[in-house]
N, C-alpha and C positions, 0 to 999 in steps of 0.2 A: 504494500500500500504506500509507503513508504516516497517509494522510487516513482510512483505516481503524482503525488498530492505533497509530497516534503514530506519534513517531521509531523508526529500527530503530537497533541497536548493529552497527555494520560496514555493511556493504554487500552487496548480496545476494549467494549463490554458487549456481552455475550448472554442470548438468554440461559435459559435453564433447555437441555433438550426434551428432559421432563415435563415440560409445559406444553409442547408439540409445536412447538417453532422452533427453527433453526436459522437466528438473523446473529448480528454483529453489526454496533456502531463504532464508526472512528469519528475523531472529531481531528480534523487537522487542524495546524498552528494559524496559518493562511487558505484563504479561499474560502470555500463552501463550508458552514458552519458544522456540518455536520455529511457522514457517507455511511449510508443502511446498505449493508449487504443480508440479502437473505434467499434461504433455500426454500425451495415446495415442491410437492408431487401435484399431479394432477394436468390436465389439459392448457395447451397454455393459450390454444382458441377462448379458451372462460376465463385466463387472464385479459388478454388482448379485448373482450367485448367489457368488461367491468374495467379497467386502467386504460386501453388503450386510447381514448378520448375520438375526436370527432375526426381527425386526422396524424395515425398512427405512423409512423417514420421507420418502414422496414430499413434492417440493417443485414441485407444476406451473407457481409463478411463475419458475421457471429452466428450463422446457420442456419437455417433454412423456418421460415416466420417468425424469425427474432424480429423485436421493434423497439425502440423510446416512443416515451408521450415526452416532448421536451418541456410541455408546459403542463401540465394535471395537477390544476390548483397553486400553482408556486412550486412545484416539484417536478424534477424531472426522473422519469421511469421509467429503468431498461430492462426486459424481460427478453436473453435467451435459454438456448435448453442444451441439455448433453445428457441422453438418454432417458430416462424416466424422470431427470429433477428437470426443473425451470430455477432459471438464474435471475433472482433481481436487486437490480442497484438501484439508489434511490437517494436523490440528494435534492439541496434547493437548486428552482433555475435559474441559469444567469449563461453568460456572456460562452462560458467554457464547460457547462456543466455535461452537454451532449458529448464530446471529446473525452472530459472526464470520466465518466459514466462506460464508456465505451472501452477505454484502456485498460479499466479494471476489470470488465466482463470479462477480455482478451485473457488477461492473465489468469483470472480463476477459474475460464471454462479449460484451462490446459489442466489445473490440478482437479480438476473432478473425474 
């Protein structure tokens, strides 16, 4: 994350998996106040129709119906997939956040 967005301030927090999510916040030093990584199972068509907004921004270099909403309420939201999870990042939007948003997918759709 790091090598993405700089230093973070703290250390990332993370739910319980026991709760039946599977997110992590970072909060970097600079930039977007805040970066939601999270995982889900499920169809990511019922993602895309509930987030993906009135005009959805496919991204085929993250896989095949990946997309950001750049803007969904002041927040930008990227959903792709690598087998049975769906990847989503989730940060405020602004000038870098699609960019943002996108780098990070790249890298943790290689670790999954």
């Amino acid at each position: 994350m790091q090598q993405i967005v700089g230093p973070l301030t703290g250390t990332p927090r993370a739910t319980d998996p026991a709760s039946g999510e599977i997110s992590c916040t970072y909060e970097p030093a600079q930039g977007p106040s805040y970066i939601d990584i999270r995982l889900h199972d499920g169809e990511r068509n019922a993602w895309k129709a509930r987030t993906g907004g009135k005009s959805p921004v496919s991204l085929p270099d993250l896989g095949k119906d990946s997309f950001v909403n750049p803007d969904a309420d002041g927040y930008t939201e990227l959903f792709a997939s690598k087998g049975t999870l769906i990847l989503n990042v989730s940060l405020p939007s602004g000038p870098t956040a699609v960019a943002t948003a996108k780098a990070i997918a790249k890298k943790a759709l290689t670790r999954l």
